[in-house]
N, C-alpha and C positions, 0 to 999 in steps of 0.2 A: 504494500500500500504506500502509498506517495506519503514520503517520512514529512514534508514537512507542514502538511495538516494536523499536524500533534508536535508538541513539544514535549524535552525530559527534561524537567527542572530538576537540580538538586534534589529534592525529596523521589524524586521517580528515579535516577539514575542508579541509587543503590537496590533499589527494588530491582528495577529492569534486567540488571546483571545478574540480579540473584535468580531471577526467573528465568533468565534466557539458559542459565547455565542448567538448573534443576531440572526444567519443562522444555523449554526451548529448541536444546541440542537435541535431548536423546530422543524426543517426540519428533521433531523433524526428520532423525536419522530414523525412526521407527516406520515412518510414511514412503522416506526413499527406498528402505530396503523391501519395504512389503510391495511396494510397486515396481520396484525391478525384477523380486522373485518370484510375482504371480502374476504380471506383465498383462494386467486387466484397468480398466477407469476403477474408480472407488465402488460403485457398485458390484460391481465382478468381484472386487477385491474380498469384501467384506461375506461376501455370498460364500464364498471359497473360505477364509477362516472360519467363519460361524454362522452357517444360512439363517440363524434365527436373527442374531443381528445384521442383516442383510440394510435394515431401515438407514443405518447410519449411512450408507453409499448415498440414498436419497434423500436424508436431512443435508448431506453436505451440499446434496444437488440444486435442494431448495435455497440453502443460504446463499450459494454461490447466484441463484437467480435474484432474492433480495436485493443483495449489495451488487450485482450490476445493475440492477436497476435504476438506484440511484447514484452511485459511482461514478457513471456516464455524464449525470449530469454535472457533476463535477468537470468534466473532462470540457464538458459544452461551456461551461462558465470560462475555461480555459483559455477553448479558442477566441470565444468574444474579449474576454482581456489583450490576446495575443494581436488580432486584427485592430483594436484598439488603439496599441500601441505606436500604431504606424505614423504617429501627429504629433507636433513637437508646438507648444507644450504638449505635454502629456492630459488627456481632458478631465483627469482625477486631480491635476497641482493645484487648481485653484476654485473656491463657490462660484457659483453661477449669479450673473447679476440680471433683477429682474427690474422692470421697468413698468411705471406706473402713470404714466402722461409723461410730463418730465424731471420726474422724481426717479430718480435708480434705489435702488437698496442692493444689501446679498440677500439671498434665499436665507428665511430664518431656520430652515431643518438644518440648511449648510452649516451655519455661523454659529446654534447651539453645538451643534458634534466635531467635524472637521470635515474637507474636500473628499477623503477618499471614504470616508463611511458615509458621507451622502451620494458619493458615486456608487457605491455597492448598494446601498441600501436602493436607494431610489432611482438611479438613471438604468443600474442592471437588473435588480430582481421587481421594481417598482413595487416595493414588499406592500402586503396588505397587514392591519395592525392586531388582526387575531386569525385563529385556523380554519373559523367559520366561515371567515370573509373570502370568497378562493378567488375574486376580481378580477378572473375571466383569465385565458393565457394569454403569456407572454412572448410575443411574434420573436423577437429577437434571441430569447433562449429558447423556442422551440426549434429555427434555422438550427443557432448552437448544435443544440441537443440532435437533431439531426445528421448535422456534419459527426459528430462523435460518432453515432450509431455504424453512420458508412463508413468512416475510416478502422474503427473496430471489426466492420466484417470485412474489410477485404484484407487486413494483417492475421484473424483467425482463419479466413478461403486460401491461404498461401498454406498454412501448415506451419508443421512443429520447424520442419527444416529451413525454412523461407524467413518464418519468424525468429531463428537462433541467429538468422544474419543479422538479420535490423537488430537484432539486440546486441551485437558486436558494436554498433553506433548507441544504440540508446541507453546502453547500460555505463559507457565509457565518458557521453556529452554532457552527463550532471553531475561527476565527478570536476569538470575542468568546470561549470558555470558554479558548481558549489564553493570551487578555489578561489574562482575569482568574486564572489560575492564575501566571502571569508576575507581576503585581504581589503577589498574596497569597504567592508561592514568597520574591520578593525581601526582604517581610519577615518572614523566618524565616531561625536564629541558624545560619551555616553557609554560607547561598544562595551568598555573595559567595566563597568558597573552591570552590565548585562550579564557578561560572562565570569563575574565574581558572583554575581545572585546565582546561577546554573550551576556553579560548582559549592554554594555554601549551604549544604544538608541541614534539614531542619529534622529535627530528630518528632518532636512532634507531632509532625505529619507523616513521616514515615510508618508511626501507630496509627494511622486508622484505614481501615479495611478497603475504604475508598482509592487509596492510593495502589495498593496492591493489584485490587482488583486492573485499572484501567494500564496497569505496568503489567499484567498479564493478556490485557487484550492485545494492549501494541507489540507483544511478544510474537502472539498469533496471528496478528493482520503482517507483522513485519515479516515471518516466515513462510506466512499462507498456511499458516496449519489448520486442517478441520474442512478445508475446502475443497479438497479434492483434487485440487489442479498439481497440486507435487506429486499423488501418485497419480494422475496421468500423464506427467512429465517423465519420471521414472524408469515407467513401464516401456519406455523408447530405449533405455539404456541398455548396451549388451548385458548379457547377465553374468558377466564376471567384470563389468565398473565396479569400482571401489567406493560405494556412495558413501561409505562411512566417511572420507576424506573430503569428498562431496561435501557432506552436513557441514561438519566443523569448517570446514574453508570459507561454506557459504554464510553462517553464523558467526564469524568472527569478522568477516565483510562486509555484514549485515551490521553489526554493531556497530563496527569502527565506521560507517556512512550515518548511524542513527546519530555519534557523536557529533561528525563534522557536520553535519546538518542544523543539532542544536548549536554548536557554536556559530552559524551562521544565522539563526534564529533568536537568538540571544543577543548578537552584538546588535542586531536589527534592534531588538525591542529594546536594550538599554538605548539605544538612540531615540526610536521614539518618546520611551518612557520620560527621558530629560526635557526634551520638545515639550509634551506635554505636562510636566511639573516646572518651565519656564513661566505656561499659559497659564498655570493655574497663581503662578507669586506675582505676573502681573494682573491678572483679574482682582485681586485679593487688596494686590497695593492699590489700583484706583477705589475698592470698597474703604481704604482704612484714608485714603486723600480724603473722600467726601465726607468721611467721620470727624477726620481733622479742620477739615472745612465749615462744618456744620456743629462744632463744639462737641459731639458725642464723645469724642476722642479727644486728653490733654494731648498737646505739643509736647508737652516733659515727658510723656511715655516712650517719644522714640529716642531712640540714641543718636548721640549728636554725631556720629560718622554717618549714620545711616544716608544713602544718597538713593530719591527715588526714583530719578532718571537713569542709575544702572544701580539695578537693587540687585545682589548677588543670593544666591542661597541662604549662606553662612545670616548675611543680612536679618533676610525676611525671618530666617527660625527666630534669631534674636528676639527682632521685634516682636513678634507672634508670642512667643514664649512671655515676654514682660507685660502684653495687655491682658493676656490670658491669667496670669499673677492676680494685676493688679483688679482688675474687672469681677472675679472670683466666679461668683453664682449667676454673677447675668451676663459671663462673657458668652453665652451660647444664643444672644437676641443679636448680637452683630452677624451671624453668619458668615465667619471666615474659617476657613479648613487652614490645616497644617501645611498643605501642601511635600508630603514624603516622600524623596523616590523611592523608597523602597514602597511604600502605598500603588505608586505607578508600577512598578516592577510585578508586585503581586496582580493587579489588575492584569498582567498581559496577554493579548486575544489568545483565545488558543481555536481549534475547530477550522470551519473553511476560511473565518477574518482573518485566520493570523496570513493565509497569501494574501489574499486580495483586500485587505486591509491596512495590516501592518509593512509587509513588503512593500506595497503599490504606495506607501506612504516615503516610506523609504527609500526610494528608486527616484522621487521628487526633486532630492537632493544631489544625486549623483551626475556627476558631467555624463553627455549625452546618454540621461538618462531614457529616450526612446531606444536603445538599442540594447538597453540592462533590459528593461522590460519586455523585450518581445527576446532575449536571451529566456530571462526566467520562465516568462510563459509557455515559451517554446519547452522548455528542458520539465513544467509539470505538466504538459501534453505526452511526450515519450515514457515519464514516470508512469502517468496516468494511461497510457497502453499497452507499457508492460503487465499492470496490474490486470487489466482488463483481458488479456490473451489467457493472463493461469487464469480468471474467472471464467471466460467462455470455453475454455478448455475442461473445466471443471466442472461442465453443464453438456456439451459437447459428447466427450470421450465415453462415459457411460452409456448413453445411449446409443451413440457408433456402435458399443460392446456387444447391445443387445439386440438393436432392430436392422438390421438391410436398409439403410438408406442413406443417400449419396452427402458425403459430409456438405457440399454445397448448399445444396437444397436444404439440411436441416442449417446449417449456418445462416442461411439470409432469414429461414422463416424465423428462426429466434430472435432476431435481430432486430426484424419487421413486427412480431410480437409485442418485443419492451419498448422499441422506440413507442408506440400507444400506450402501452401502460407507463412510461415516463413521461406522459405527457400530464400527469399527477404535479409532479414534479416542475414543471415553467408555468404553472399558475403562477396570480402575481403571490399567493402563498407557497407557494413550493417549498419554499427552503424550512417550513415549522414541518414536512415530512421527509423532506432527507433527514431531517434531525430526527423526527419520529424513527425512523427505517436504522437509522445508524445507532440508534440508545435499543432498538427492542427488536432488528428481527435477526441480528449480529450477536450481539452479547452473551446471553445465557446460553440460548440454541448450538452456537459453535464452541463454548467449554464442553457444553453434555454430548457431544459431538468427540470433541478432542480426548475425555474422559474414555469414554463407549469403545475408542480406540485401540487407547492404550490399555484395558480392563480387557476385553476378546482378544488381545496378543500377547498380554504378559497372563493372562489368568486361567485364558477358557480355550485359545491355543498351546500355552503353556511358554514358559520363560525361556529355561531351557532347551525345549525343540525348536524355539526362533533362533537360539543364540549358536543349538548348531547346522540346523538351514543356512546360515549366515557365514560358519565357517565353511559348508561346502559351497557356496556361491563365490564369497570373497577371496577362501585360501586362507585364510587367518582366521582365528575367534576375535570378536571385540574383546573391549577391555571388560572387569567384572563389576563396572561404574554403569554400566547400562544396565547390565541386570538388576541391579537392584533399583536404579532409577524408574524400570519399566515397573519391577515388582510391587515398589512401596512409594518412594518418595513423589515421584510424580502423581500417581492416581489420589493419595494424598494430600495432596495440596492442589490440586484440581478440585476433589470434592470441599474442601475447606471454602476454597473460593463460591466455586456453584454456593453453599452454604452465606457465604456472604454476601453474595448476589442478590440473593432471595430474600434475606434479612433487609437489605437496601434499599429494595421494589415497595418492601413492604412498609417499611417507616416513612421514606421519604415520599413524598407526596408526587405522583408522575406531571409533568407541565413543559415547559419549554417555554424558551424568552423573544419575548413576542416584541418587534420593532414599534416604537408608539413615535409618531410624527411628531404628534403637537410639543411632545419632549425632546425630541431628541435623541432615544436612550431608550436602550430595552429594559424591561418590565419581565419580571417570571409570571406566569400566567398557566393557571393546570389546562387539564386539558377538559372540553368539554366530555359529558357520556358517550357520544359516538366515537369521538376518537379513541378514548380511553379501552371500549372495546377494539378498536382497529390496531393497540397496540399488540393488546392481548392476543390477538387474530392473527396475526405478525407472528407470535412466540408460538401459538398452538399450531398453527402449520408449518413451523420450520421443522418442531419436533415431534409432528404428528406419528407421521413413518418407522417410526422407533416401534411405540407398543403397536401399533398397525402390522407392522410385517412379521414382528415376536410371534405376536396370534395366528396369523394365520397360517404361519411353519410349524407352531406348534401342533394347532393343531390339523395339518396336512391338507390345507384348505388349495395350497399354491405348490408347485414343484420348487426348491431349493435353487437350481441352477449351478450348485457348487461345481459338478462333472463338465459343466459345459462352455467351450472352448468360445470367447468372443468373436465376435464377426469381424472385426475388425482384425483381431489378431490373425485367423485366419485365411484374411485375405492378406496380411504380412507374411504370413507362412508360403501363400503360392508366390509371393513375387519373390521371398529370400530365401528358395527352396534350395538354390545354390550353396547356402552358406550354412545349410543345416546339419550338414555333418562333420562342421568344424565347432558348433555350437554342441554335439551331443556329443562327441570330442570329449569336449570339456568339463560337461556335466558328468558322465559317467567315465572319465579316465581313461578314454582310450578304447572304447567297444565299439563291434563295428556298426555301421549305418542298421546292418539289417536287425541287430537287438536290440534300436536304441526306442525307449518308449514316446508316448506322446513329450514335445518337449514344453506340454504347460509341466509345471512338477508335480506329482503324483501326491495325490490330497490322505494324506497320511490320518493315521484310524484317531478318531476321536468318542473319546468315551463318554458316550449321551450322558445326560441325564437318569439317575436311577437302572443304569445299567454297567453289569459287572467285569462286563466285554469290550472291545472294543469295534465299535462298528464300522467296518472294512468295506472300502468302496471302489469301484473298478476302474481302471488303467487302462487309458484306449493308446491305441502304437499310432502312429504318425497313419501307418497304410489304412486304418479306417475311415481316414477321410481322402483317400483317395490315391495315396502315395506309394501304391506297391501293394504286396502281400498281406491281407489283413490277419492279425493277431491278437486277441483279446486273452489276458490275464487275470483269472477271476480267482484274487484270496479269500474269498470267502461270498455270502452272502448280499448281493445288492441292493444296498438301501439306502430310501431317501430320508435326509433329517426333516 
C-alpha cells in the first residue's frame, strides 16, 4: 500500500518493528512458501491445506474487492493532482479571490483553513458536510476514477511477466523522488523538529491498544498479507526459489522504505507545523494589540524587549505565559491559545491529507515547485498501481484457478464492474466512504483472515510437516524461529489484537469527521443508522465465507476441491511440458519422467476430525490428464473431506 498515506511517528515505530519482526516476516514467508508449494491462487491454496477452511481463499477475495474498490479512487485523486500540476502557480498556492461589484474579498472557507485544504476540500472533492448529503457526482473525479480503472486493467491484461517489467521502473522511480524530496524536505525551516518528534517515543502511547492495533494493520497492508495476491504471486515461482530469502529481503526493504518515507513525511510536516504555529502567534498578537488598545490589557504586562513587528516564538511564550499569570481565573474570556509546536506536530494530517494536503502545501515552497509536484504525483500513481496489480491479482488468480475463462474477458469485466460500484465513491460525499470502507471492510476481516492462516498451517496442517515440505522444496530446513512463531507467538498476538479490535468497535462510538464549510474544520460526527449498518454489512461479508464454506464441507453439502489440479495451472503444464522433467528432477531426486507423479504435491493424509486414521487421498500421475501412460496410485480409500 502507498506508504505515505500513513505515517510512523515515534510511538508507532517501536510497535511497527516489533510487529513486523513477530507477525510480519514469518507470516509473509508462511504465504510465499504455501504458494510456491501448492502453486494454486488462495483459494486453491487453502482448499488443498484444509477444505473446511476453504472460506479464507474467498474472505481474502472479498477484501481484496473492498479495498480496490476504493483504493482506485485514491489513484483517481492522483491523477487529477498530477494533470493539475501542469500550471505555474500551482492552483492550490494561493485563496481564490471573489468578487462582489467592486469589492474583492478571499473566499472565507479559504482564509479560515489554508489554500490547499480548500483546494482539496472544495475545488477537488466539493465535499458535502454530512454522509447523508451525497450532492450528486462529481464529473471530475468520476473522468479521474475512470482513467485509474483503465490504466489498472491494461497493467493487470499484460500479466505477471509484463507487469515485473514496469515494476523494474516503478519500484526503483520512488526510491530516487523519495531522495530527493528527503534532501529538499531537510532544507526547509522546521524539517529538523519534524524529525526529532518521529524519533522521540512516547512511552504513553505506546500503552494503548490503539497504537498496536493500526502498527499491525500497516504491517499487513505494507506486506499484502491476508490478501491473497503474495500467494498468487508465488505460485509463479519455480519451486525450488528460495522464498525464504525472498521474505526477509522483501521485509527489510519494506521497512527501511516505510523509514525513508517517514522521514520525508516528517520533515514535510515539521515544516508545515512551524508555518502554521507562525499563523497562529500572529493571529494571537493582533488579539493581544487590540486588548492593549482597548485597555483590557496593561502595557506593563508585556516585556519591554518584546517587539510586535517581529515577534519571535521565545517572545510570544513569554508574553503569553505572564498575562496568563497575571489575568489568573478570567484569562480564558481573552481567547488566546499557547500557540505549541509541538500542539502542531501532534495535530499532523495523517490519512489521504497528509498527500494532498500537507505535501501539496509543501511543494508551494519549493523552486519550480510544478515539476516537484507532478514528480510526487506521478511517483503515488506507480505506488498506487503497484498496489493495485497484487489487489486485482488477488481477485483474478483464484478464479482463473477454478473456472475456464479467458483472463481478458474476466479482467475488463471486473474492472467494468467496480469502476460502477466506485462511483459511490466521487459523490460530492465520497470520501466519508473511503473512510467508511478503509476503518470496516479492511481491519478486523483481514487479521481473522491473516489468523485463519496461520492456525490451518501451523495447527490443522501441522508445524512440523510444513517445516519439512519446506526442506524438501528449498534444500535447507528454516530456522526453529519460524516454528515456533507459526506455532504460538504469532497466532497469539493476532488473537490479542482481533481481541482489541473488538473491544475498540465497541467503546468507541463508530463516526467519521465530517468537513463543515461554515467553519472551516472538520467536526467528528457518528454515523447515521443506515450507515452504521453499511458498516457492519462491510464486516459480515468480508467474513461471511469462513463459517459458510466450514458448513457446508462439513457437512458434505459441496465437493472439497483439494485433489483438483487448477485451470490455470494446467494450462501452465501444457505450454511448460518441456520443462517438466527437469522440475520432477528435482522434486523427487533424480527418477525418471515415467515414475514421476502429478507435479501438484501429493496432498498428504490428514487426520479428520474424530478419526483415529488417517485419511489417505489419491495421487493422479501427470499421464491422466493426458501426458502418456495413465497410472493411478490408490493408498488407500478415496475420500472427500
Amino acid at each position: 500500500m502507498l506508504t505515505l498515506y500513513s505515517s510512523l511517528p515515534g510511538a508507532y515505530l517501536v510497535p511497527y518493528f516489533i510487529l513486523l519482526l513477530l507477525i510480519g516476516i514469518p507470516l509473509f514467508f508462511l504465504e510465499l512458501a504455501v504458494g510456491q508449494r501448492i502453486r494454486r491462487g488462495s483459494i486453491g491454496v487453502w482448499n488443498y491445506v484444509y477444505p473446511r477452511l476453504g472460506g479464507i481463499g474467498v474472505s481474502s477475495l472479498m477484501v481484496c474487492a473492498f479495498v480496490g474498490l476504493y483504493y482506485n479512487v485514491i489513484i483517481g485523486w492522483s491523477i487529477f493532482y498530477f494533470f493539475q500540476s501542469f500550471q505555474y502557480p500551482l492552483p492550490w498556492s494561493e485563496c481564490p479571490i471573489r468578487r462582489n461589484g467592486s469589492l474583492a474579498y478571499v473566499e472565507p472557507e479559504c482564509e479560515k483553513s489554508s489554500a490547499t485544504t480548500y483546494f482539496w476540500y472544495r475545488e477537488t472533492l466539493n465535499i458535502t458536510s454530512t454522509i447523508a448529503d451525497s450532492g450528486g457526482l462529481n464529473w471530475r473525479m468520476t473522468l479521474s476514477l475512470l482513467a485509474a480503472w483503465i490504466i489498472v486493467c491494461l497493467a493487470v491484461i499484460k500479466g505477471i511477466q509484463s507487469s515485473g517489467k514496469v515494476m523494474y521502473f516503478s519500484s526503483l522511480f520512488p526510491y530516487v523522488v523519495l531522495f530527493c524530496f528527503l534532501v529538499r524536505g531537510l532544507m526547509l525551516k522546521g524539517a529538523t523538529d519534524g524529525i526529532a518528534h518521529m524519533f522521540t517515543p512516547k512511552l504513553e502511547k505506546m500503552l494503548e491498544p490503539q497504537v498496536w492495533r493500526e502498527a499491525a494493520t500497516q504491517v499487513f497492508f505494507a506486506l499484502g498479507l491476508g490478501f491473497g495476491g503474495v500467494i498468487a504471486f508465488s505460485s509463479y515461482n519455480k519451486r525450488d526459489n528460495n522464498c525464504h530469502f525472498d521474505a526477509v529481503l522483501v521485509s527489510i526493504i519494506n521497512f527501511i522504505t516505510s523509514v525513508l518515507a517517514t522521514l520525508v513525511v516528517f520533515a514535510v510536516l515539521g515544516f508545515k507545523a512551524n508555518i502554521m504555529n507562525e499563523k497562529c502567534i500572529v493571529d494571537n498578537a493582533e488579539k493581544i494589540l487590540g486588548y492593549l488598545n482597548t485597555s483590557v490589557l496593561s502595557h506593563d504586562l508585556i516585556p519591554p524587549h518584546v517587539n510586535f513587528s517581529h515577534l519571535t516564538v521565545e517572545d510570544y511564550a513569554e508574553m503569553y505565559s505572564v498575562i496568563k499569570t497575571v489575568r489568573g481565573d478570567s484569562f480564558g474570556q481573552l481567547g488566546l491559545d499557547p500557540c505549541l509546536l509541538e500542539d502542531e506536530l501532534n495535530k499532523a494530517v495523517q490519512g489521504t491529507g497528509l498527500a494532498f494536503i500537507a505535501f501539496t502545501e509543501a511543494m508551494i515552497y519549493f523552486p519550480a515547485s510544478p515539476f516537484w509536484s507532478v514528480m510526487f504525483f506521478f511517483m503515488l500513481i506507480n505506488l498506487g498501481l503497484g498496489s493495485m496489480i497484487g489487489t486485482m491479482t488477488g481477485i483474478t488468480t483464484p478464479v482463473l484457478d477454478t473456472f475456464k475463462v479467458r483472463k481478458e474477458v474476466l479482467t475488463v469485466g471486473c474492472c467494468i464492474v467496480a469502476f460502477f460500484c466506485g462511483l459511490l465513491f466521487v459523490q460530492r460525499s465520497g470520501n466519508y466512504f473511503v473512510t467508511m470502507f478503509d476503518d470496516y471492510s479492511a481491519g478486523l476481516p483481514l487479521t481473522i483472515v491473516v489468523v485463519l492462516e496461520n492456525i490451518s498451517v501451523a495447527w490443522i496442517y501441522g508445524s512440523k510437516r510444513f517445516m519439512q515440505d519446506l526442506e524438501d522444496m528449498l534444500g535447507f530446513r528454516p530456522y526453529s524461529f519460524y516454528f515456533y512463531m507459526w506455532k504460538y507467538v504469532s497466532p497469539i498476538l493476532l488473537l490479542i489484537l482481533i481481541s482489541a479490535t473488538v473491544i475498540e468497535m465497541a467503546i468507541k462510538p463508530p463516526g467519521y469527521n465530517a468537513w463543515v464549510q461554515e467553519l472551516a474544520m472538520e467536526r467528528f460526527q457518528s454515523y447515521p443508522t443506515w450507515a452504521l449498518c453499511m458498516c457492519f454489512a462491510l464486516m459480515i461479508a468480508a467474513m461471511l465465507p469462513l463459517p459458510v464454506v466450514f458448513i457446508v464441507r462439513h457437512f458434505h453439502l459441496i465437493p472439497d476441491g483439494s485433489n483438483k489440479l487448477s485451470v490455470s495451472y494446467k494450462k501452465s503444464m501444457m505450454k511448460d511440458i518441456s520443462n517438466l522433467e527437469d522440475e520432477s528432477r528435482f522434486i523427487l531426486g533424480g527418477k525418471n519422467p515415467s515414475e514421476t507423479p502429478s507435479p501438484m504435491p501429493t496432498h498428504r493424509a490428514y487426520l479428520g476430525p474424530g478419526n483415529s486414521s488417517p485419511i489417505e487421498l489419491t495421487t493422479t500421475s501427470i499421464s491422466s490428464h493426458g501426458y502418456g501412460t495413465s497410472s493411478t496410485t490408490n493408498t488407500g480409500p478415496k475420500t472427500d473431506l
